[in-house]
C-alpha positions in Angstrom: -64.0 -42.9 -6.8 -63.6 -39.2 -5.3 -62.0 -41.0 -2.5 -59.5 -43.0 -4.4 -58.6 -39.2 -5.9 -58.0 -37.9 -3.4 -55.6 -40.2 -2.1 -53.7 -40.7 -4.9 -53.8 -36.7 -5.0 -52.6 -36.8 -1.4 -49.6 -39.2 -2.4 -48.6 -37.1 -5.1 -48.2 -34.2 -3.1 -46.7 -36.1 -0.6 -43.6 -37.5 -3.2 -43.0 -34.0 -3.7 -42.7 -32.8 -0.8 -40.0 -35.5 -0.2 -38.4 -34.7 -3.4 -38.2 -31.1 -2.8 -37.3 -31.5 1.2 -34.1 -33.7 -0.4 -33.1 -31.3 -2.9 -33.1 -28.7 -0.3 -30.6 -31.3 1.3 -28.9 -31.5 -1.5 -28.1 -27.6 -1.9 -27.3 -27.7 1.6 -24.9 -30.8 1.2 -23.4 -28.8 -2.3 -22.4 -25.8 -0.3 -21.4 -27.9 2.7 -19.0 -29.7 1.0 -17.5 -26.9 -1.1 -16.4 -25.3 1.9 -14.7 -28.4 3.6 -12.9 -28.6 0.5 -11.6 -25.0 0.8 -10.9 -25.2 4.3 -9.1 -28.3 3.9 -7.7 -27.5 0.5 -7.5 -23.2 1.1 -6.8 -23.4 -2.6 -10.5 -23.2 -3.8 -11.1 -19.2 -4.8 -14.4 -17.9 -3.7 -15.8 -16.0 -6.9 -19.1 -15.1 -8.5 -18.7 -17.9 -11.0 -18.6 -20.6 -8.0 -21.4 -18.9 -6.7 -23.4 -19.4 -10.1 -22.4 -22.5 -10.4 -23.5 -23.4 -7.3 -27.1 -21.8 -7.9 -27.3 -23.2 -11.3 -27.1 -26.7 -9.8 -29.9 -26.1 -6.8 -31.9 -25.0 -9.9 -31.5 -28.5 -11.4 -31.9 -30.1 -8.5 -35.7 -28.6 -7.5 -36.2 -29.0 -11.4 -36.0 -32.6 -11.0 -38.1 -32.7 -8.0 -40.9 -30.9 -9.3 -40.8 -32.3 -13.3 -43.8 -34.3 -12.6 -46.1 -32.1 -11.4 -49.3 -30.3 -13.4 -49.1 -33.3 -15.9 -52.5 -32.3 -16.7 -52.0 -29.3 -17.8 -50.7 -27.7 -21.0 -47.0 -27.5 -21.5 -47.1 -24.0 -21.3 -49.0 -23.6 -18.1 -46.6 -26.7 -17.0 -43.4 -25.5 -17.9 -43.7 -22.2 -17.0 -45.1 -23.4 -13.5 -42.2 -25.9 -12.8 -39.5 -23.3 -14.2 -40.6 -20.0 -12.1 -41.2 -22.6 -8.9 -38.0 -24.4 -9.1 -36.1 -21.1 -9.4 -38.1 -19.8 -6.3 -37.5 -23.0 -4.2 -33.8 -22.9 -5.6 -33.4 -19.1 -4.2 -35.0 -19.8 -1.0 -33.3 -23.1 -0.5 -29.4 -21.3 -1.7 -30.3 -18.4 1.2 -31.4 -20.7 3.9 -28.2 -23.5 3.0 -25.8 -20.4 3.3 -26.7 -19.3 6.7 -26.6 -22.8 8.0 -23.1 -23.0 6.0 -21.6 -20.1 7.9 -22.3 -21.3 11.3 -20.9 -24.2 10.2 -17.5 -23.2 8.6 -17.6 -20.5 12.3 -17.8 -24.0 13.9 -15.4 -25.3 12.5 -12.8 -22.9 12.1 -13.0 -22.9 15.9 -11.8 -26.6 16.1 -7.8 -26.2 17.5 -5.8 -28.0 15.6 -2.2 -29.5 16.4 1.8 -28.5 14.9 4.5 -30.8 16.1 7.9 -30.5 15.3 11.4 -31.1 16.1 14.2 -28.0 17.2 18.0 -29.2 16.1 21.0 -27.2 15.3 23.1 -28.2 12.3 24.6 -31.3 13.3 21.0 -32.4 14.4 21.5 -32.6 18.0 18.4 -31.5 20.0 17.8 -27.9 21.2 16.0 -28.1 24.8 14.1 -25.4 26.2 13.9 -23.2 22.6 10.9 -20.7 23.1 8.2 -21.2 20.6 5.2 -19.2 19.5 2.6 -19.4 17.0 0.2 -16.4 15.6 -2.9 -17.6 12.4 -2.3 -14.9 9.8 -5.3 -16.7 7.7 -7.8 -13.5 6.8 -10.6 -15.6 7.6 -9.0 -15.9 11.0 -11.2 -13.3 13.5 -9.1 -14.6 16.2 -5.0 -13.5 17.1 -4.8 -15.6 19.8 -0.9 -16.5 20.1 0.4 -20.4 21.6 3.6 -20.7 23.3 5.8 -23.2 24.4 9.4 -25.1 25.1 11.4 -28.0 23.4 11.9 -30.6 25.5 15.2 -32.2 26.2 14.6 -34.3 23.1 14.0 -30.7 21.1 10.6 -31.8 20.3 7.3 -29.6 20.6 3.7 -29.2 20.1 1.7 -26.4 19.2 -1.9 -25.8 20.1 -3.2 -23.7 16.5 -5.6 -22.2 14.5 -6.2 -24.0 10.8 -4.6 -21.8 8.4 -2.0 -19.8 7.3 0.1 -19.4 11.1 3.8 -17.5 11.7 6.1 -19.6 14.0 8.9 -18.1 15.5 11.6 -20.1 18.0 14.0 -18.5 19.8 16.5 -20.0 21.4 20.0 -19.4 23.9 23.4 -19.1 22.1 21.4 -19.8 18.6 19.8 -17.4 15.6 16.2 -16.8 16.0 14.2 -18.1 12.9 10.7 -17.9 11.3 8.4 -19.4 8.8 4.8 -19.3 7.5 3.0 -22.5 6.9 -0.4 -24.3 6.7 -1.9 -25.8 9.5 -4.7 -28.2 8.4 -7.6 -29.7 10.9 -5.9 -32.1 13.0 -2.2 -32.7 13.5 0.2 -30.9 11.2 3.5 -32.9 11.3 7.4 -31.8 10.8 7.5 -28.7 11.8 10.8 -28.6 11.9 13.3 -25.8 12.4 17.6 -25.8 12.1 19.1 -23.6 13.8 22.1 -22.4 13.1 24.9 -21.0 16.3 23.8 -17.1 16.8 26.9 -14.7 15.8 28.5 -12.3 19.2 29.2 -8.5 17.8 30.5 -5.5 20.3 31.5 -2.2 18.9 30.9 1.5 19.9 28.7 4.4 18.6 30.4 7.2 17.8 30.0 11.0 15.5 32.1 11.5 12.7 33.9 13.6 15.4 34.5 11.2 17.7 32.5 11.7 20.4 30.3 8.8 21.7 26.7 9.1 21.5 25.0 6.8 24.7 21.2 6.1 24.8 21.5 4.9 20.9 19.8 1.8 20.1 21.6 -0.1 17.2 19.3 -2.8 14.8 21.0 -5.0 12.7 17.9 -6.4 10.7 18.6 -9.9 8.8 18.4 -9.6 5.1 16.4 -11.9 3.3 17.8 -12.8 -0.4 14.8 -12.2 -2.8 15.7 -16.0 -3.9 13.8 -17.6 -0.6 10.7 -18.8 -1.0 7.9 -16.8 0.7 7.1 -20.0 3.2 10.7 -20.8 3.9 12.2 -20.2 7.2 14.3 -17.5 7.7 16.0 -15.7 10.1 14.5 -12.8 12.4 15.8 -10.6 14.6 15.3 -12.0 18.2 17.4 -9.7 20.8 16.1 -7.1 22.7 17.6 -4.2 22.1 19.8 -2.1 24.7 20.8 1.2 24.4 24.4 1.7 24.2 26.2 2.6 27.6 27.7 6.9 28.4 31.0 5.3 26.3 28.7 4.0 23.4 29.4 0.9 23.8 26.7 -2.0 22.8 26.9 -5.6 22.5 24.8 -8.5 21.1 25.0 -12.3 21.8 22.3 -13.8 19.7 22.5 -12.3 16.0 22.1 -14.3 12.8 25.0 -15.9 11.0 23.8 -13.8 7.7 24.3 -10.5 5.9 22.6 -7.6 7.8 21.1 -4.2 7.6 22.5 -1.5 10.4 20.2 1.3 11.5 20.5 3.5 14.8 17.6 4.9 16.8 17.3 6.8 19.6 16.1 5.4 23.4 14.9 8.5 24.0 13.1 9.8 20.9 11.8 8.6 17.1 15.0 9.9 15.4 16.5 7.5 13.4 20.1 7.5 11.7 22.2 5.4 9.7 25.7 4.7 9.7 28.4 6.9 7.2 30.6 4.1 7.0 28.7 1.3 5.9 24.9 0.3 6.3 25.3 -3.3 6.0 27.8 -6.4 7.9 27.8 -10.0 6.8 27.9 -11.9 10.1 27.6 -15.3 7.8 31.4 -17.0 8.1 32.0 -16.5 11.8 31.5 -14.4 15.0 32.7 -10.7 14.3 35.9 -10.7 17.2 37.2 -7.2 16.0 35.1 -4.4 17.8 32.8 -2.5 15.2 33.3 1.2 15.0 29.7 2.7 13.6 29.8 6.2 12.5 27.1 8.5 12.5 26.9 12.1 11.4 25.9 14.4 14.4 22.2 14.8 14.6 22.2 18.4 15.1 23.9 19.1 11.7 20.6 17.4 9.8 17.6 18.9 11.5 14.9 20.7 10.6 13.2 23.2 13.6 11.1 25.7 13.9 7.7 26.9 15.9 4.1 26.1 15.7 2.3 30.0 16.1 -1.8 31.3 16.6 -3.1 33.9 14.3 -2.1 36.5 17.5 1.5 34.9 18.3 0.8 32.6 21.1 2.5 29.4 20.6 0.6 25.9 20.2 1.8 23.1 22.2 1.4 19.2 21.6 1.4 19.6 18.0 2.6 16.4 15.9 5.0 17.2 13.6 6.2 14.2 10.8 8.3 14.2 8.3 8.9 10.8 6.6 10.0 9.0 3.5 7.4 7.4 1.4 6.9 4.0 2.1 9.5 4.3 4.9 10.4 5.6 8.2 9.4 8.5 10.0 11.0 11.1 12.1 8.2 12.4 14.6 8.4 15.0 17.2 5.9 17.2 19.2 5.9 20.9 20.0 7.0 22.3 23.6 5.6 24.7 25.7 6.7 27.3 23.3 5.3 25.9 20.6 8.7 25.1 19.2 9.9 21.7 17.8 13.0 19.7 16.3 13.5 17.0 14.3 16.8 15.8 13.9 19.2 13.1 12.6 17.7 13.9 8.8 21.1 12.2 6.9 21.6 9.5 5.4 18.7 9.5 3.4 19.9 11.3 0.0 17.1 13.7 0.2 17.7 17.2 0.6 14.2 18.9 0.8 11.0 16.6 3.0 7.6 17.3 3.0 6.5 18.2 7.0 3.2 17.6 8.3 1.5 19.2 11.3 -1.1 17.6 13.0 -2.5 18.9 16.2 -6.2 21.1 17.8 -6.5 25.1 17.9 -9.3 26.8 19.3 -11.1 23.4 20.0 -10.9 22.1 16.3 -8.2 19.9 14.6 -5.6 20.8 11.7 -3.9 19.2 9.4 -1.2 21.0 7.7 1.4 20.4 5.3 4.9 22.4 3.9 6.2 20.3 0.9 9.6 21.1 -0.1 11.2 22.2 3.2 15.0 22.5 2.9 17.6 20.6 5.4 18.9 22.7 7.9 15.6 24.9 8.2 15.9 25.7 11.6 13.2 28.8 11.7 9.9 27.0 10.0 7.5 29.3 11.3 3.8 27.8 11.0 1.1 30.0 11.4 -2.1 29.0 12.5 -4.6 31.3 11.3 -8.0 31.8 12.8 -11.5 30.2 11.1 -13.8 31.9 9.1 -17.3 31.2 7.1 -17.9 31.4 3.2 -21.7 31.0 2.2 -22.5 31.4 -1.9 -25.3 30.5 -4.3 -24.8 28.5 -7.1 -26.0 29.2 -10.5 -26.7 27.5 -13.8 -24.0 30.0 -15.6 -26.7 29.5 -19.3 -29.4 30.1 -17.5 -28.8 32.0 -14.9 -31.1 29.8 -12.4 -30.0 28.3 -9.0 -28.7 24.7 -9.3 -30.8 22.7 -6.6 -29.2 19.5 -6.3 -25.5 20.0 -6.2 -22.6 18.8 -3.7 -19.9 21.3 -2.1 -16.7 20.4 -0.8 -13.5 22.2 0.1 -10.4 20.7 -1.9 -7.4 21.9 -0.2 -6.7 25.1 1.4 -3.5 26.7 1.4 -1.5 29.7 2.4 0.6 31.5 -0.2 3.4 33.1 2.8 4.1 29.7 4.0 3.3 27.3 1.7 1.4 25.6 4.0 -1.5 23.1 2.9 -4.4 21.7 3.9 -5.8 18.5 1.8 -9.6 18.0 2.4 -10.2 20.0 5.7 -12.9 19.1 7.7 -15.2 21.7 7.9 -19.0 21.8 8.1 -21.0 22.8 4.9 -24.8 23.0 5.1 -26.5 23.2 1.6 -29.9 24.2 0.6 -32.5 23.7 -2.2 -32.4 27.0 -3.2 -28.8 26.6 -4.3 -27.8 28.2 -1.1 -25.3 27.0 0.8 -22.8 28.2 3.6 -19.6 26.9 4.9 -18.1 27.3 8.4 -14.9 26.4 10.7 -12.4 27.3 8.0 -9.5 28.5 8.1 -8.4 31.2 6.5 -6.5 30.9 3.5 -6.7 30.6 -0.3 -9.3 28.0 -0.5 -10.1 25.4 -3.2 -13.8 24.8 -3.2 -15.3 21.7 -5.3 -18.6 22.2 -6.4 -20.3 18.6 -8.5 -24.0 19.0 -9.9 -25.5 16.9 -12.3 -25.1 18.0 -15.5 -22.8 20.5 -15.1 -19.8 18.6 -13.9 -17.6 19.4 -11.5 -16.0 23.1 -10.9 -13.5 24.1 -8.6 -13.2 28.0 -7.3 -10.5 29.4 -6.1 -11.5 32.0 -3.1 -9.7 33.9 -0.6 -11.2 33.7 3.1 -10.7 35.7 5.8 -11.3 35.3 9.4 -15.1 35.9 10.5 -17.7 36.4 8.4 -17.2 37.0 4.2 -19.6 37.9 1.8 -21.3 36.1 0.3 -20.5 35.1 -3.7 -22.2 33.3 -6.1 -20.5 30.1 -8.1 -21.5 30.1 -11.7 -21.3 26.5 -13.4 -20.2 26.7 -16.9 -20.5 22.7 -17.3 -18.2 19.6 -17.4 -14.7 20.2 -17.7 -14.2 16.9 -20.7 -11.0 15.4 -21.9 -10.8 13.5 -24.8 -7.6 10.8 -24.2 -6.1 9.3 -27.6 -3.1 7.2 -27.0 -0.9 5.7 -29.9 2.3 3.1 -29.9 4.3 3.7 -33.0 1.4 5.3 -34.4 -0.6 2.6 -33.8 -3.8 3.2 -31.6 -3.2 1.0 -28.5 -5.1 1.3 -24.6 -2.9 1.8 -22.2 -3.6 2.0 -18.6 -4.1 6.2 -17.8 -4.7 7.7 -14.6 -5.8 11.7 -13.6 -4.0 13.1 -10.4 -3.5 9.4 -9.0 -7.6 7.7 -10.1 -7.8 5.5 -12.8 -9.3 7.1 -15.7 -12.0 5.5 -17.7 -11.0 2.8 -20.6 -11.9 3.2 -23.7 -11.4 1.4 -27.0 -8.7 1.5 -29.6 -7.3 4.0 -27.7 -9.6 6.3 -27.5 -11.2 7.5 -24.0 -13.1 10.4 -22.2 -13.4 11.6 -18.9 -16.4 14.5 -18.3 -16.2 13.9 -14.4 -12.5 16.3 -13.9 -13.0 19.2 -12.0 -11.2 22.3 -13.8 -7.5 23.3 -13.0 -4.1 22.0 -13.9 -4.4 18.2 -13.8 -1.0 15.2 -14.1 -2.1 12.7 -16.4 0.0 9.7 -16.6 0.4 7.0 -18.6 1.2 3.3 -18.1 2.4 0.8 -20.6 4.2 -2.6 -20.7 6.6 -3.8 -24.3 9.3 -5.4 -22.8 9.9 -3.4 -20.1 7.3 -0.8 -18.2 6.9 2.0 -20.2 5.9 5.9 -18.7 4.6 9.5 -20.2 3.4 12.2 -18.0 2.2 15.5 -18.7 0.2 18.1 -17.2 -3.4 19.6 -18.7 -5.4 22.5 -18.0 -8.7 21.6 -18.1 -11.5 24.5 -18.7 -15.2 24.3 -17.4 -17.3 24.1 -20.4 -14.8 22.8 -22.6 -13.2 19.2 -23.7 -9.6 19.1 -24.1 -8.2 16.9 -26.4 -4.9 14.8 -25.3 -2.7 12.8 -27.5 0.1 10.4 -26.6 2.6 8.6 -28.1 4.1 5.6 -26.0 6.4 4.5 -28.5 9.7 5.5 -30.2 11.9 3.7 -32.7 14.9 3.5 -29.8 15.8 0.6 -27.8 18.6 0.5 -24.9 19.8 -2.7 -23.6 23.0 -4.7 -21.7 23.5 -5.6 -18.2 23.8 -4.4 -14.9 26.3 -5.8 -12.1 25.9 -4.6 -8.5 26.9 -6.0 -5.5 24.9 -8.6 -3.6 24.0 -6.4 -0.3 21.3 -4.5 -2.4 17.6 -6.1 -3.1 17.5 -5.2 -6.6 17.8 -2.1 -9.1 16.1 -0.1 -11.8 17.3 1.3 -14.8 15.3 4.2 -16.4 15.4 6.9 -19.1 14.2 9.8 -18.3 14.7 13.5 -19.6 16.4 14.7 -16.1 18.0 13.1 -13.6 16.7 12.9 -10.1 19.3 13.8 -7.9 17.3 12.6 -4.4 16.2 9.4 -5.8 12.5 8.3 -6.2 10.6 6.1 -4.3 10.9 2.3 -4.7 7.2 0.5 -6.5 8.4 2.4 -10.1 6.1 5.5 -9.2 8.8 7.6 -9.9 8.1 11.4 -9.9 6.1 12.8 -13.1 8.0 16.1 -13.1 11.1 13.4 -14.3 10.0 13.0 -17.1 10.7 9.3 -17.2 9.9 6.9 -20.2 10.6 3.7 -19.2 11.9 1.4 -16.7 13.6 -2.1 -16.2 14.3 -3.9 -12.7 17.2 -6.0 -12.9 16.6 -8.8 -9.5 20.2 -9.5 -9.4 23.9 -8.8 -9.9 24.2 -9.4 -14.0 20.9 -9.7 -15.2 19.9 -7.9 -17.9 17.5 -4.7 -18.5 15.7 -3.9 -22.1 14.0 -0.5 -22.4 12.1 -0.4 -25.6 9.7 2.6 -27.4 12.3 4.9 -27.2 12.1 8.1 -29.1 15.6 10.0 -30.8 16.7 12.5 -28.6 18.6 13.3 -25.3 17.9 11.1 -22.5 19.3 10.4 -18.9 20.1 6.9 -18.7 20.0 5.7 -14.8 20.4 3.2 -11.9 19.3 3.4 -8.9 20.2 0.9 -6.2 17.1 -0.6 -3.7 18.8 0.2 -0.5 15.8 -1.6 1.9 16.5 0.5 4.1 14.1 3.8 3.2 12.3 2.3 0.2 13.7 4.8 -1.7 15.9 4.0 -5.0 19.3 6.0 -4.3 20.7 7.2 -7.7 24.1 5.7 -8.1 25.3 6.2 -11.9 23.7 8.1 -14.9 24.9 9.2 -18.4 23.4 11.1 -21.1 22.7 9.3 -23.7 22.1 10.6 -27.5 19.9 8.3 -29.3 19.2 8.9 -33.2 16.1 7.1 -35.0 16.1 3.5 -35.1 19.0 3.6 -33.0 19.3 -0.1 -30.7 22.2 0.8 -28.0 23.9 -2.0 -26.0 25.6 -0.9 -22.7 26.8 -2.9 -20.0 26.9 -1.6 -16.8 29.4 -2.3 -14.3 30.9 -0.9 -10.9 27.5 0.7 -9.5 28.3 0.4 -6.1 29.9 4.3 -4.6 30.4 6.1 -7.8 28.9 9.1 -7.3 25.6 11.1 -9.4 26.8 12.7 -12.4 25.1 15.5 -13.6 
């Protein structure tokens, strides 16, 4: 009898063994198969709610293995037993499955796959010896290993690739170089097929609005690509190298696209970049340009901006990098000479008439990195000032009690320097703290400084302190507590939660309106506001924040006012915006909608094309600048083109249709 017990026992423990060893398969086949499917299907979103799906069904799966077990016993004792088991098998079984699953998707991910296709022009005859090359562009793809390869005389090819997302580009003589992103699956990938169409010949000269040639110029005309194509469609790129123009400015290119193009001028030599007075754009799309093109820049040395890079005793700094640049956009880079001096020119064309400069470079064996906002064209004497280090040490106190504060954070914000307006945004410098609230600060320059100071409890508090070179003496920080602000935000009087951010961070949400923030540090802060009715909606406005104290904030984001109509442009630009704002921006604003706070703007429309329509709702009565600007894609940059003032009374709905916005000048 024992005997018979304890083979039947054996068996039982045997069948689940078996059950649970195929479960375990089964987990493993699960997560095996979900990622063939995405691989195969790369439409299948990885997510936390696959992943608990996923779990939830390895749960079931040891639950069934292990229902029979304990029958014995009380429910309790068995239910509890197969529940806290299955879920321990289930998490062991999930862990082990997905490390197995990894080296299996690695595997194969590393299978090559296939492209074929077929290079014709128009008519379809067969393009022999086009040059072809393939780059993955899938994010799961570790490798950027590029394929090339020919037509052959029958303008067929095939591609050795990676599966995924890949970028295939053919170039190919006397023809327009195209482009296209598509998905290569495991296997073969069929019909990747390209037309292309006969490449355009243009010639012209370089020349200053005086006259004179300007050699050693490379010229780019960049294909523009209407916003109507299809992100996976093919489409023309640029495939010429580029050759600087000969001592009589000449240039010439054989191998352009038949399409409307963007015309930008660099120099061989250096990163100054210009673009032309007469016209930025060409539309090479009917037939090759035979009349010689005359591009006209301004001379480079009329838009500069120059100056020197100076030590705290007058000795100049070499090798510094000096930028100044365009949002989003291009740069104009040089680097200081032997006598510390440097100049970047070839500054027009941008509408701007002020940049912000950055200085980058080492002094006394540490780095810098500086920056003058607001630094005028045609400043030829920026003087920079290096000045030497120095080292700040303070205690920090609990301002009620008058006791150290022992677990704290210090940080230095920005220093700056009040003669030339010079900043530095989160210097490196080394800070050593102590428990004792003690804590000392070295390697920093000396300037105005902003120091950050975050303990628990007490917020954080910034100090505003001037340091000189060597040693200063020591200070103490008292922390008065958080610095609050209470955010209420209405539309129409109507509490409503709109989308709020503190110097550029998200600010907390809140409910029916109604948020707080207790983590800003003291000081002047730009709170802006986002809403969206029809068209994006805007409100800035700048708050002083006080240690200690909450400040309350109410905003309105709506208005009984509503502007409306159309807006025709011609086809060369990407798209526009039309805003209200309470001033006009003369230099434009940068393209994304983040226009300038200090603008005052209240909303915004984009109109995608030529005689679409823009709605700006929430309104308020008043006085308002009403305003295009045109997308250029050229500096990201929005170039204002045509404004009016507008007088709005309550309730008032305006319709205004806006024609002719291509030349017409900003009116103030």
């Amino acid at each position: 009898m024992e005997i018979g017990n304890y083979v039947l026992g054996y068996r039982k423990m045997k069948r689940n063994i078996v059950l649970n060893m195929v479960a375990a398969l089964g987990v493993l086949a699960l997560l095996l198969l979900v990622d063939v499917i995405h691989i195969l299907v790369h439409q299948v979103p990885r997510s936390w709610w696959l992943l608990l799906v996923l779990l939830a069904l390895a749960y079931v799966f040891f639950y069934v293995a292990n229902r029979g077990i304990l029958r014995g016993k009380t429910p309790c004792v068995r239910f509890t037993t197969i529940a806290l088991g299955s879920a321990l098998l289930a998490a062991v079984s999930f862990c082990l499955s997905w490390f197995v699953m990894l080296f299996f998707h690695a595997w194969i991910m590393s299978i090559p796959s296939r492209v074929s296709g077929r290079i014709t022009d128009l008519l379809g005859n067969p393009i022999a010896d086009a040059r072809l090359a393939i780059t993955p562009m899938s994010p799961e793809t570790h490798s950027r290993y590029e394929s090339e390869t020919r037509s052959d005389a029958g303008g067929k090819f095939n591609l050795r690739a990676e599966s995924g997302y890949n970028y295939l580009s053919v170039q190919a003589d006397r023809h327009a170089s195209m482009g296209f992103v598509r998905m290569a699956n495991l296997g073969w990938s069929r019909n990747w097929d390209f037309e292309l169409p006969r490449a355009v010949s243009i010639s012209g000269r370089v020349l200053d609005t005086t006259g004179k040639p300007l050699p050693d110029r490379v010229v780019n005309f960049v294909p523009m690509i209407p916003r109507e194509i299809p992100a996976f469609k093919a489409r023309f790129t640029k495939g010429w190298p580029p050759t600087p123009t000969d001592t009589d400015g000449r240039f010439a290119i054989t191998s352009a696209a038949p399409c409307l193009h963007k015309i930008s001028v660099r120099s061989a030599n250096t990163d100054m970049l210009q673009y032309p007075v007469n016209d930025r754009y060409i539309d090479m799309s009917s037939s090759n340009c035979a009349e010689p093109l005359e591009i006209i820049l301004h001379p480079a040395k009329d838009y500069m901006i120059a100056g020197h890079v100076k030590s705290a005793d007058g000795n100049p700094i070499p090798h510094v990098f000096v930028d100044t640049y365009i949002p989003s956009g291009p740069h104009w880079v040089d680097r200081t000479d032997g006598q510390g001096a440097f100049r970047i020119q070839g500054l027009d064309g941008v509408g701007l008439s002020s940049f912000k400069v950055t200085f980058q470079g080492s002094h006394q064996g540490k780095d810098f990195d500086l920056t003058i906002d607001d630094v005028p064209m045609n400043s030829t004497n920026v003087t920079l000032v290096i000045p030497n280090r120095g080292t700040l040490c303070g205690t920090v106190r609990n301002a009620k009690t008058g006791n150290p504060v022992k677990v704290y954070e210090v940080s230095v914000h920005r220093v700056r320097w009040l003669d030339t307006g010079a900043v530095w945004e989160k210097p490196r410098v080394r800070i050593k703290c102590g428990s004792d609230g003690r804590f000392c600060i070295s390697n920093l320059l000396a300037g105005e400084a902003t120091v950050e100071i975050r303990a628990e409890g007490l917020g954080s508090q910034r100090f505003e302190i001037p340091v000189v070179a060597g040693t200063n003496p020591p200070m103490t920080f008292d922390m008065l507590g958080p610095a609050g602000l209470e955010i209420n935000t209405t539309l129409n009087g109507i509490p409503i939660p709109v989308k709020a951010s503190i110097d550029g961070k998200m600010a907390p949400w809140g409910e029916n309106g109604h948020s707080q923030c207790d983590t800003c540090p003291n000081g002047k802060h730009q709170v802006r506001f986002f809403g969206s009715d029809g068209g994006s909606q805007q409100r800035a406005v700048e708050v002083e924040l006080r240690s200690g104290e909450i400040t309350r904030l109410d905003m309105e984001m709506g208005g009984s006012c509503e502007v409306r109509g159309s807006v025709t442009y011609p086809d060369k630009y990407f798209y526009c915006m039309v805003r209200v704002a309470s001033k006009p921006a003369p230099d434009g604003w940068p393209s994304g909608g983040l226009t300038n706070p200090e603008d005052g703007v209240l909303c915004y429309s984009y109109v995608l094309r030529s005689g679409g329509e823009y709605r700006l709702r929430n309104i308020p009565p008043g006085r308002w600048h009403l305003m295009v600007g045109m997308d250029h894609r050229f500096i990201h940059r929005y170039t204002p083109v045509w404004t009016q003032v507008i007088e709005l009374k309550d309730g008032e709905h305006l319709k205004l249709d806006l024609t002719k916005m291509d030349g017409k000048k900003l009116e103030h």
